[in-house]
N, C-alpha and C positions, 0 to 999 in steps of 0.2 A: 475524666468525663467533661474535661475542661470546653471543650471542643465537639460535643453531641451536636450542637446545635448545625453545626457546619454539615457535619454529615449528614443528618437528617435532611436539612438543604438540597444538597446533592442527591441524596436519593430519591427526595421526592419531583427532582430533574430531569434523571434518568427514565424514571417511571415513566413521565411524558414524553419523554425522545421514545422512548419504548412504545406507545400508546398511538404517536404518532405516527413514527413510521409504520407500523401493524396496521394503522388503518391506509394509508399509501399503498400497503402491498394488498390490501383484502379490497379497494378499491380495484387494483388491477384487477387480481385474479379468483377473489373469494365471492360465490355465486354468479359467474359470467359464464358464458356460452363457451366451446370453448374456439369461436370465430372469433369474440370479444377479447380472450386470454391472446391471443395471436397478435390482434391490432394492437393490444397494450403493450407486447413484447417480450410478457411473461413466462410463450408457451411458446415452444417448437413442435410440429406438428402438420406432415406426417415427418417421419426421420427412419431413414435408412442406416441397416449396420454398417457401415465401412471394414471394420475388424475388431478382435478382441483379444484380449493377450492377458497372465499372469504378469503385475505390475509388482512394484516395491511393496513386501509389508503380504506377500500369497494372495494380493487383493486383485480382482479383476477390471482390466480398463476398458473401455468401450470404446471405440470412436464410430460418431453415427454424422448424419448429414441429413440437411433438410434438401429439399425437391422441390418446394414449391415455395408462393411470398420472402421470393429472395430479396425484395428491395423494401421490406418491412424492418424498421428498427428492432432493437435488443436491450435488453438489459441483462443479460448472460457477462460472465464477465470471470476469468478466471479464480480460484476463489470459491464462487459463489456454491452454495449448495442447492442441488438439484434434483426432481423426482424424474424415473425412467418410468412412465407409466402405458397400461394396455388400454384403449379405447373401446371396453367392451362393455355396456350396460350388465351384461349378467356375472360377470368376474371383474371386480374391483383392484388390479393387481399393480402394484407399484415396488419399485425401487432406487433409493436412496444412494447419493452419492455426490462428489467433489470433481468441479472440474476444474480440469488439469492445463489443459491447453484450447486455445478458441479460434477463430476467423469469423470472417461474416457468415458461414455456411458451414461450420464444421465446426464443432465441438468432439475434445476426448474430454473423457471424466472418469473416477477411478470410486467403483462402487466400496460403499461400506460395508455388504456383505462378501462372504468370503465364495460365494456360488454366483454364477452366471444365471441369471434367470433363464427359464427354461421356455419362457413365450416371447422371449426376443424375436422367433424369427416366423412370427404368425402374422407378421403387419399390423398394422393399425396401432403405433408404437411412438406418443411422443413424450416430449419432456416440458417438466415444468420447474419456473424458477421458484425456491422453498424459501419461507423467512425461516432468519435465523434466530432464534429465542437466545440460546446460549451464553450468547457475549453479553447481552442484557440481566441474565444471572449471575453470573459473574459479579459485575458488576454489582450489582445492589446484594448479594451477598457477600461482598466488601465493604462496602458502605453500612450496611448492620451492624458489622464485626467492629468497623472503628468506632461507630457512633456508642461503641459501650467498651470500647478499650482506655484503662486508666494507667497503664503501667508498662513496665518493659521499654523496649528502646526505640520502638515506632513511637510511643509517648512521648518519648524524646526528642523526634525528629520533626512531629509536628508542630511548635511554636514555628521553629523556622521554615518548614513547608507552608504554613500558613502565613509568612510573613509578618511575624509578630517579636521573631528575635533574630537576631543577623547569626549567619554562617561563624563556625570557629577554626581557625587553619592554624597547623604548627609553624613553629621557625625554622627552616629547614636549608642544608646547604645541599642544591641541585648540580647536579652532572647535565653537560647539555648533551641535547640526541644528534649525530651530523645527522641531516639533511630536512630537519625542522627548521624553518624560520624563528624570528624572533616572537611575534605574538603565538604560531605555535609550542614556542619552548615553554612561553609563559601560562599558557594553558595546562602544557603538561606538570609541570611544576607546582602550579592551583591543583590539578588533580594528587599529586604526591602528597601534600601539605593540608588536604582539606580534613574535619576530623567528622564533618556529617554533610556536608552537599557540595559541590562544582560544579557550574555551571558557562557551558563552553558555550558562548555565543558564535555562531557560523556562519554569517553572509553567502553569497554564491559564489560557487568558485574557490572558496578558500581554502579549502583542505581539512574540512570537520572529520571526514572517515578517516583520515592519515593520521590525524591527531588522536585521533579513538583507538585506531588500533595499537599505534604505538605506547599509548598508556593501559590498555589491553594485555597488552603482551607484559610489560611488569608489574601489572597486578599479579597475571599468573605464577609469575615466579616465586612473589613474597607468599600470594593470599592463598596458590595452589586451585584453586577456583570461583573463577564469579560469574555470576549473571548477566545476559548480555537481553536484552529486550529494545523495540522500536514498537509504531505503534500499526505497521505493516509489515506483510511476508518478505513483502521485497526488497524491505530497509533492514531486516534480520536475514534473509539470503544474503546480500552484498558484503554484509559484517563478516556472516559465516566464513562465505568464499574469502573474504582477504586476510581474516585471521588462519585459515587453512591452508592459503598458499605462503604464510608465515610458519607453518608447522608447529601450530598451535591445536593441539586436536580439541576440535568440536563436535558438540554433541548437540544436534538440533532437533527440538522438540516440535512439534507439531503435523497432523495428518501429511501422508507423502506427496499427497496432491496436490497441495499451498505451496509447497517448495520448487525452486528451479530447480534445472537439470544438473547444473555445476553444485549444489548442493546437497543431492540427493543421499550420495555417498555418507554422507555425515547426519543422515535422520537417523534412530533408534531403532528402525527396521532393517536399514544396512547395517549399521554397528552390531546389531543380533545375527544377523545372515550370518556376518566373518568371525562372530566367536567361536571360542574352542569347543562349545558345547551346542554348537549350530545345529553338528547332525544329529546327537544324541536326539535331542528336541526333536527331529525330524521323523525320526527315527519313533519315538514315543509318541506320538501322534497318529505314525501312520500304523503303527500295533494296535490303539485306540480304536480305532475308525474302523481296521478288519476286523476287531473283536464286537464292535457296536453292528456290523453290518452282518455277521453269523447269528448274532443274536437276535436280530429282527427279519431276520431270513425265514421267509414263507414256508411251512412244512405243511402237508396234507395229513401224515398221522400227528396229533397233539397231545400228549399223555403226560403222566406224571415226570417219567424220563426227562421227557424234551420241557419240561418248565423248568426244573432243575439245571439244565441243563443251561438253558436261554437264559437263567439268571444270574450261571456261573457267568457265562461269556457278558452280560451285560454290567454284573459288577466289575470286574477285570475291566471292560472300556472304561469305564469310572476310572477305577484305581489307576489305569496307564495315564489317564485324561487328567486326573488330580498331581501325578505325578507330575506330568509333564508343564501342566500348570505352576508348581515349587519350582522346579529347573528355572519356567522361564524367567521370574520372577527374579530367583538368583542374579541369573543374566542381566537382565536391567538395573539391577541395584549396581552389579560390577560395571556396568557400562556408563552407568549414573557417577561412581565415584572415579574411573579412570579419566571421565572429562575435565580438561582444564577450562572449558567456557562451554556454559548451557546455554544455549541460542532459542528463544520461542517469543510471540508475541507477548503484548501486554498481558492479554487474557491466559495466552498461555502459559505465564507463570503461574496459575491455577491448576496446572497442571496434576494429578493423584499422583505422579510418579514421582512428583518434589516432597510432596507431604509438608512436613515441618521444617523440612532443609533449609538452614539459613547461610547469607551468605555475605562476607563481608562486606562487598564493594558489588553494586548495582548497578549496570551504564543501562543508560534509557536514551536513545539516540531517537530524533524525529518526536523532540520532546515539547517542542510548538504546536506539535499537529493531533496531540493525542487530547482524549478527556482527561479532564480531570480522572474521575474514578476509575479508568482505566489504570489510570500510572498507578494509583495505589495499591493497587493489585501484588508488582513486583516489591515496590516499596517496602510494602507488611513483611518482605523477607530481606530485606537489607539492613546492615550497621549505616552506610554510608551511598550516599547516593550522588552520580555522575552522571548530570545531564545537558544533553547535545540539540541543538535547535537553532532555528530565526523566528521571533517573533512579528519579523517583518514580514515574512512570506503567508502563506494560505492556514490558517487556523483552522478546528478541527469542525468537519462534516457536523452539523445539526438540522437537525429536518422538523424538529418544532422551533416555530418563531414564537412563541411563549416561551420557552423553556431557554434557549439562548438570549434571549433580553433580559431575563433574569439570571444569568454568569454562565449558564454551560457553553458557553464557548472559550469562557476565559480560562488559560490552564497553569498548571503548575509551576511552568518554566515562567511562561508572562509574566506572573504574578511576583512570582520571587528574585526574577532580573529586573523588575519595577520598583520592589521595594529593598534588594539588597543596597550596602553604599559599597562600592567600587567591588565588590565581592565575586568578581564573574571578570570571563576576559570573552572581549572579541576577538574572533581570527581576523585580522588587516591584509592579507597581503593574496591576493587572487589570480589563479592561474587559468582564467577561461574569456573572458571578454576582451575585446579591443578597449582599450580606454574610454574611444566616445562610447561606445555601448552600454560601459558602466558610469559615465558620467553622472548622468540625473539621479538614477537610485542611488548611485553616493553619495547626491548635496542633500538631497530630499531625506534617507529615509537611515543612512550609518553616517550622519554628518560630515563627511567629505573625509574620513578615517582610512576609506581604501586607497590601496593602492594598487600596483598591477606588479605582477612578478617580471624580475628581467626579461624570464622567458615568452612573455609577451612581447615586448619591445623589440627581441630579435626575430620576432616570427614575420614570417613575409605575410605584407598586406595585399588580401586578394582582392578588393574594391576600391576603389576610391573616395566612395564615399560609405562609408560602415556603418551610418545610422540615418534614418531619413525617415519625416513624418508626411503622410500625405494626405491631403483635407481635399475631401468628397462633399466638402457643403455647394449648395448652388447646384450640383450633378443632377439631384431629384432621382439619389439610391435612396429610397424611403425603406423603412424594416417592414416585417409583418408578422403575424402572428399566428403558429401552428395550432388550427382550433382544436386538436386533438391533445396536442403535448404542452401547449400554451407557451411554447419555445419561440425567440426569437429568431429569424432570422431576414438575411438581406439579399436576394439573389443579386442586385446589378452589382453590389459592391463585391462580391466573391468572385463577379466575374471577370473587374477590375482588377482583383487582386491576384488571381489568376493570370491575367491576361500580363501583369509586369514579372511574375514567376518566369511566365511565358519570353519574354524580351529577355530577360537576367538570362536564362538558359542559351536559349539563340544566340546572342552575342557570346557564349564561351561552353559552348559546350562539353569540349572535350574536359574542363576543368570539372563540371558540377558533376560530372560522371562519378568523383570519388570525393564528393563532398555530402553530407547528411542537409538535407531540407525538413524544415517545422513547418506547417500552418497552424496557427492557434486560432481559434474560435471565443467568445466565453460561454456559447450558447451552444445547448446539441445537435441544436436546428440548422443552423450554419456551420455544422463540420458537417452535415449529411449532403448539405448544398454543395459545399464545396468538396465533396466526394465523389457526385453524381456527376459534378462539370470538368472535375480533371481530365475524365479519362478521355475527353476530346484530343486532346494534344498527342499530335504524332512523337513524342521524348517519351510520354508515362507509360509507357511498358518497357520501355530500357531504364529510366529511375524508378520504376514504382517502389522497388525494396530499402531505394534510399531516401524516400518523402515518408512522412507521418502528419497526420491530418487529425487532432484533435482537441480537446478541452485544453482549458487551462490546469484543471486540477490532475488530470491525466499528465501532463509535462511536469508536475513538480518532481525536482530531483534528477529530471534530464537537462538532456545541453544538445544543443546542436551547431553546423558551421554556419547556415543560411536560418535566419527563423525570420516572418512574415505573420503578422498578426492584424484579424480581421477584426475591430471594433462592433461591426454593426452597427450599434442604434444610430438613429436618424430620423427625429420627429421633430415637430413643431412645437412644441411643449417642455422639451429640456428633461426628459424623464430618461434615467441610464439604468434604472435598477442596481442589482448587484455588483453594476461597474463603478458605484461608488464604494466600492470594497478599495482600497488603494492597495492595497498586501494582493489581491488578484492582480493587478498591471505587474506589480513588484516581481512576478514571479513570472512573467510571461515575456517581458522586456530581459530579464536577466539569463534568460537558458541561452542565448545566442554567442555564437563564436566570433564570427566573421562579419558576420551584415547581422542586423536586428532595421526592420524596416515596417511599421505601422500604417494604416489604413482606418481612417477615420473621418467623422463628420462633426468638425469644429464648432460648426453653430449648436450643433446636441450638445458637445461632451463639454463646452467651456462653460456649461451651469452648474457644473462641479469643481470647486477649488484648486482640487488635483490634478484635474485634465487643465486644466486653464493655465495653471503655472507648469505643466508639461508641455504645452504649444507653445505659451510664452518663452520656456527654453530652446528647442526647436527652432524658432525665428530667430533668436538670437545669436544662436552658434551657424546659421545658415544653413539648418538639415531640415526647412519647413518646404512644402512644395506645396499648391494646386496640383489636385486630378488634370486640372483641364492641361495643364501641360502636357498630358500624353494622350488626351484623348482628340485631341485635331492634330 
């Protein structure tokens, strides 16, 4: 109980992140019109079926399409859960459901019941975005559990997750892996040797997932299985797929609709389709359903007979429906123990199918970017915990600014690669930027520790110049301000930054044909801007499948050849907002291959420390330009 006090903390944190976002989303769409639900981007509306099909798991997917306010923002986003509803004042009728796949006008989603609605196809049919309570439960029913746990080995593990007793590691003599580098070996070696936490520091580029799988792969050997968690679907797909194309079978938990295509295979729904007892199931189900559908079958004479009768038949649907129920059950428990790695989010290691399962060895990858109370989730079922992160890059989403000034944005990894002494390794050696690309974030933010892998060095330089900053002050690109979204954004600077997109292309086009283009934004306002002005240019429908136009928080974990990143702000007053996040540049500057090239207005951003000794480097290495060079 040493320890209440923290969790109490924490819960009473979450509540607020809880509290807060609930009202963000009941602002959107709780009592609005639903004109209002539309403009805030909550609602689609009307939407057209496209088609419908039996999806993974006998569930139905939909794909529908909207017709009308097609240049109205969104917040649909794969993931998200979603209500299919009828616009009829006198039937109230909705259905629930996950969607699967997205565009700006086209959503599939993969309902939670097992029946296609039956007024799909009466019109007046749209969809709306649902909060999710769930993961909020979770959570704080974690946070209870600890705040009154005094024993067992999670008691154990919290001095040191709490950063109150340093990590304990054996002495061990290591086998090296070929085709690990050196701080990879010594990573995997920390992980062989630790006797309760590792912690793998990651920078960009360096090969955190290579290192994860490889120490992955013998745990399964010695421990026969462990748990695999991140604090996204798509940081658990990635793990999935590369442990599976290692011929590691996995077994991935979570709705089928969260998961990629390349994954799919490996949910609990495909691993039950290919058992030996597939059909029986199928089989007992479908006896069920013709027993339940005699027995409720309409007769004109009703007499003692036919009630007798209808009972027979409707106990038998039981009895086949109970049976069938034990089977399936069987099946998942088998399918539970034949996995060598359980794959599911944070929360989904809350999973009822794990129950009390514990498990020796726990990797938590994207262990920067989670809650605190999320990670404990997995935690509460581990001996031994392996966790993977940057602390330098983007920290986890909070949408109460009360509740993150008071620690919830500080997480588990931070906290214990802050207060461990030398107990953790960084990976050093990176295989995605040009050198100057990774310069600054080296001196600045991993103390100049990186390095670049040979394989950089022999890669052919497609610029000349690979990193280039460019100041918009004096332009009079002033920002402004979306009175609806209260989003920044900058139209002349987008257009600028466009318009050198536009030159870069021009001058070589046959090249950027099979080259990947970023724009970052940090605003939403200016990825809409600069979405609305691409499609001028006679190139963007021969590259449009190779540019991506979005956030910052959207690009973490991606890379590309070309990335161009749009600053915005630009006022008289020196105010940047959240671009005084320095772990946002950190992570928008480093996804780049080839070029990383910036767009900004100096007089704004050098009232921030970070930005001012980012110009000051810039002019010093000769990658500093005026706008106005290109603009006469």
């Amino acid at each position: 109980m040493k320890f209440e006090g923290h969790f109490q903390r924490l819960l009473n944190l979450i509540k607020k992140e809880r509290q807060e976002d609930r009202k963000q989303y009941e602002e959107k769409i709780r009592n609005r019109s639903l004109q209002d639900r539309k403009k805030e981007g909550v609602t689609w509306y009307p939407v057209t079926l496209q088609k419908s099909y039996l999806g993974t798991g006998e569930k139905w997917v939909l794909q529908v399409e909207r017709t009308t306010d097609l240049n109205q923002r969104h917040f649909f986003q794969p993931g998200s859960s979603v209500s299919l509803f009828l616009n009829d004042e006198k039937r109230k009728l909705s259905a629930s459901g996950i969607i699967t796949r997205m565009n700006e006008h086209r959503m599939t989603f993969m309902l939670n019941a097992e029946d296609e609605p039956d007024w799909i196809d009466e019109g007046k049919v749209g969809i709306n975005l649902l909060f999710d309570e769930g993961t909020y439960d979770e959570m704080e029913k974690t946070m209870v559990s600890l705040s009154k746990t005094s024993g067992g080995r999670i008691a154990e593990l919290m001095p040191v997750l709490l950063g109150e007793q340093q990590p304990h590691f054996d002495r061990l003599n290591h086998e090296n892996v070929p085709g690990l580098n050196a701080s990879q070996q010594n990573a995997l070696d920390m992980i062989r040797s630790a006797n309760d936490i590792a912690l793998v520091h990651g920078p960009p580029g360096t090969g955190k997932t290579t290192t994860l799988i490889e120490a992955i792969r013998e745990k399964v050997l010695t421990e026969k299985q462990v748990l695999v968690c991140a604090a996204s679907n798509a940081a658990v797909d990635l793990l999935a797929e590369k442990l599976s194309e290692q011929d590691v079978r996995v077994l991935r938990l979570g709705h089928p609709a969260r998961v990629t295509e390349a994954v799919v295979r490996t949910t609990l729904d495909a691993r039950l389709s290919e058992h030996n007892d597939a059909r029986m199931l199928r089989d007992l189900r479908r006896k069920s359903e013709e027993m339940r559908s005699l027995g409720r079958k309409y007769k004109r004479n009703f007499g003692h007979d036919e009630r007798k009768q209808r009972k027979l038949l409707l106990d038998e649907a039981r009895s086949l429906k109970d049976e069938a129920l034990m089977l399936e059950g069987h099946m998942i428990f088998d399918e539970l123990n034949k996995a060598q790695v359980i794959a599911c989010t944070l929360v989904g290691a809350n999973n009822s199918y794990l129950g009390n399962r514990q498990f020796k060895t726990v990797f938590i990858d994207e262990a920067s970017q989670a809650l605190e109370p999320a990670c404990w989730i997995p935690i509460m079922k581990a001996e031994k915990v392996v966790m993977a992160g940057d602390h330098w890059q983007l920290s986890p989403t909070v949408k109460s600014l009360e509740a993150g000034k008071q620690g919830l944005t500080e997480t588990i990894f931070e906290r214990t690669i802050k207060r461990s002494q030398g107990h953790e390794v960084m990976l050093k050696t990176q295989y995605r930027m040009h050198p100057n690309i990774m310069a600054f974030s080296n001196a600045y933010f991993y103390k100049g520790e990186l390095e670049s892998a040979e394989i950089i060095g022999n890669r052919r330089q497609l610029f000349n110049d690979s990193v280039s900053f460019i100041d918009t002050a004096g332009c009079g690109f002033d920002e402004k301000i979306n009175q609806e979204t209260l989003s920044t954004y900058n139209e002349e600077e987008a257009a600028f930054v466009l318009n050198r997109l536009d030159t870069l292309i021009q001058e070589n086009r046959e090249m950027f044909a099979s080259l990947s283009i970023g724009v970052i934004a940090p605003y939403k306002a200016q990825t809409e801007v600069l979405k609305n002005q691409i499609i001028r240019f006679d190139w963007y429908a021969d590259l449009a499948n190779n540019i991506t136009i979005n956030s910052v928080d959207a690009f973490q974990g991606q890379e590309r050849d070309v990335m161009i990143i749009s600053l915005v702000r630009s006022n008289s007053v020196g105010v940047i907002g959240f671009l005084a996040d320095e772990r946002r540049m950190n992570v928008a500057m480093t996804r780049a291959r080839h070029l990383l090239m910036m767009v900004g207005d100096s007089s704004t951003l050098s009232s921030n420390d970070f930005f001012d000794l980012l110009i000051q480097d810039m002019q010093s290495r000769s990658w500093y330009h005026s706008a106005f060079e290109y603009l006469y």
